[in-house]
N, C-alpha and C positions, 0 to 999 in steps of 0.2 A: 409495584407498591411504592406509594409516594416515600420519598425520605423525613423525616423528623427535621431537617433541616429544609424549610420555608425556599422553594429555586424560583418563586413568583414574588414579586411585593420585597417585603422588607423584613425577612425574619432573619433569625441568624446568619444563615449563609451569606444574606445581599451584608450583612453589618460586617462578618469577616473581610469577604470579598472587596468591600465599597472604603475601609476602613482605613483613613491616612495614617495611624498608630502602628502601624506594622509593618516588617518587612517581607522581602518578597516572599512567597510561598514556596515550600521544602518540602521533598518526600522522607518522613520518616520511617527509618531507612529500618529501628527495631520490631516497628510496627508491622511493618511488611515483612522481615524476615518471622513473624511470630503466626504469622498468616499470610501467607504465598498464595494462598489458592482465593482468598478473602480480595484480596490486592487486584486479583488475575482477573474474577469475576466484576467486580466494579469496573474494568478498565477492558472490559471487553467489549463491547460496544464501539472504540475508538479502535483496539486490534484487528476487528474485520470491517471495520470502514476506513481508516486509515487518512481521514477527513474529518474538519469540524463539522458541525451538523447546524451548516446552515443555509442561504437558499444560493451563495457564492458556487458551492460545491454540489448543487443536486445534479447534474449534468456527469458527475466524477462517483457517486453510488445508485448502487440498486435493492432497492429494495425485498427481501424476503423471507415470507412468513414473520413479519414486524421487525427482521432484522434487516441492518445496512451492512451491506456488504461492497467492498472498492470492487467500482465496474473494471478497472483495469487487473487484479490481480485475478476477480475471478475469470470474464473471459480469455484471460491470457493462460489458464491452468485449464479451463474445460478446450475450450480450442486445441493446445498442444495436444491434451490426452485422448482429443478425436483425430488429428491429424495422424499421430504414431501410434495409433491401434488400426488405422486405414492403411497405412503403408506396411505395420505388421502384417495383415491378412492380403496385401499384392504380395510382398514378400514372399508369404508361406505357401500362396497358390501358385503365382508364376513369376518366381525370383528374378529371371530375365528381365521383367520390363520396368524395372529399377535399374535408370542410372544413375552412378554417381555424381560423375561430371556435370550433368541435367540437374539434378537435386540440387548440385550446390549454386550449380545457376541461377536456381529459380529463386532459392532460397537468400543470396546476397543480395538478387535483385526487389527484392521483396521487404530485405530489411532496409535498401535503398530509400524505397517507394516511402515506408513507415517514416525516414528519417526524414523525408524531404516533407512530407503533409503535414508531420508536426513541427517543422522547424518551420516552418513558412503560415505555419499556424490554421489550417486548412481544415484541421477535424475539429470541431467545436460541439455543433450536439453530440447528443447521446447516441444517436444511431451510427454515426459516423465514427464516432468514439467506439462502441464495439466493435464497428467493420475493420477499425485500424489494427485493433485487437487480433483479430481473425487472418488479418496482413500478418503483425506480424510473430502471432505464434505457429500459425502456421509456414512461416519462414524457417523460423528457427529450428522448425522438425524437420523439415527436409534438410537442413544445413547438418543436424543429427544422425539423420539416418543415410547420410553421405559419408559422413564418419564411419557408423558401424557398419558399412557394408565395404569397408575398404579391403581388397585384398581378395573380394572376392565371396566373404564367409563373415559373420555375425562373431563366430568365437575367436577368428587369428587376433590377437593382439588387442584382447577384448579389455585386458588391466589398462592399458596405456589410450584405447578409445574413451573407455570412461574417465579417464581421467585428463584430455583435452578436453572432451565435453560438458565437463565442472568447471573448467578451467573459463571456456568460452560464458557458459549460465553466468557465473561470478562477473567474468567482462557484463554483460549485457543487463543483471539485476543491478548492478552499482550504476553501471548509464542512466536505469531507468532509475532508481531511487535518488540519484543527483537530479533526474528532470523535476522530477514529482518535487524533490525540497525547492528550486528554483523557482516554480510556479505557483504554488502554495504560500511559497516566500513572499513573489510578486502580491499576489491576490492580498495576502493579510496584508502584507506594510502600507495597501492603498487604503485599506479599512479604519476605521473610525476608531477603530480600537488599538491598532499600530503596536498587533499581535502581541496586546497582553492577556497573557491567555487566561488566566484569572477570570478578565472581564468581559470574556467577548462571548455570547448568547452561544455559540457553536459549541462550547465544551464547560457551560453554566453547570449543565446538569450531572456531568462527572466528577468536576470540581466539587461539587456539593457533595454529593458521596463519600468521596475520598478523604474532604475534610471531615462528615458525618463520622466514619471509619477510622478515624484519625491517622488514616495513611498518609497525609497531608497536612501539615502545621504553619503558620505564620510565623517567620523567625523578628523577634521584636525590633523593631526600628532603632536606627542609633542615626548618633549626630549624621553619619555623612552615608545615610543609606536613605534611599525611597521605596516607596510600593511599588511592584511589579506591576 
């Protein structure tokens, strides 16, 4: 459904938004606490893309059933949960042919591989961008189930495996979320818009919302403030 506030042309939103009278834009904070689920809704769209929505970024989401979804977070979660339900059923049929030593092999050299194609900037489409995906969640499973097969058994010292392999996820999401902000970082500050996010066509249409919603206010300009 369109919003009441005009995200084409010149209605409300573009005079907010476009408006030297004002300071930078603020989430108000009672507003959101009076409707959390109001707040969640609107801003959902940006939580499973995790990208502005513009053509910078279509290489970085995938599109499904009209939603955007981050190519990286979902390949990286259906990947893992097909790699360690694969190694469950060798596991359960012929435990033997899981090794440790092997897994964690494959699995460094793997997160190796990932670290050097992105560092050297190697993956750029999309298809390659998944494939990196597939590197390296599938790395991190075998790096996993190197872990819980230590000792021999899935249950010895099952409290303390779990909780090196949170340990290591936390290492490896923070890596990855430092990339993501770096590049992201990159991409806007080269843009025309020099990531004010207000103004820049990729996050118009939430922006608009939000202020609709009035999850989002203009705090008034004073002598020694600018618009955002």
């Amino acid at each position: 459904m369109e919003s009441k506030l005009n995200r084409s042309g010149n209605g409300p939103c573009d005079k907010v938004i476009l408006s030297e009278e004002r300071g930078p834009l603020e989430f108000h904070m009672r507003q959101i606490a009076r409707d959390p689920v109001g707040f969640l809704r609107t801003i959902s769209p940006f939580l499973t893309a995790h990208h502005p929505f513009c053509s910078e970024f279509e290489d970085h989401v995938v599109v499904i059933r009209n939603r955007r979804w981050c190519l990286g977070c979902l390949f990286n979660t259906v990947f893992f949960a097909a790699t360690m339900a694969s190694l469950l059923g060798l596991w359960t049929i012929i435990p033997g042919l899981l090794n440790r030593q092997i897994l964690f092999s494959i699995g460094t050299g793997g997160i190796v591989v990932y670290l050097l194609g992105s560092g050297l900037g190697l993956v750029k489409d999309k298809m390659l961008r998944v494939f990196s995906k597939l590197i390296l969640s599938s790395s991190f499973s075998c790096i996993t189930w190197s872990i819980l097969i230590a000792n021999g058994s899935l249950s010895s010292g099952i409290e303390s495996k779990f909780l090196l392999i949170f340990l290591l996820y936390l290492l490896v999401v923070t890596g990855l979320n430092m990339k993501r902000i770096t590049e992201l970082g990159k991409t806007c500050d080269a843009c025309e818009y020099k990531m004010r996010w207000s103004r820049c066509p990729g996050f118009k249409s939430t922006v608009c919302q939000l202020l609709e919603e009035g999850f989002v206010r203009p705090r008034p300009i004073g002598k020694d403030q600018a618009a955002d």
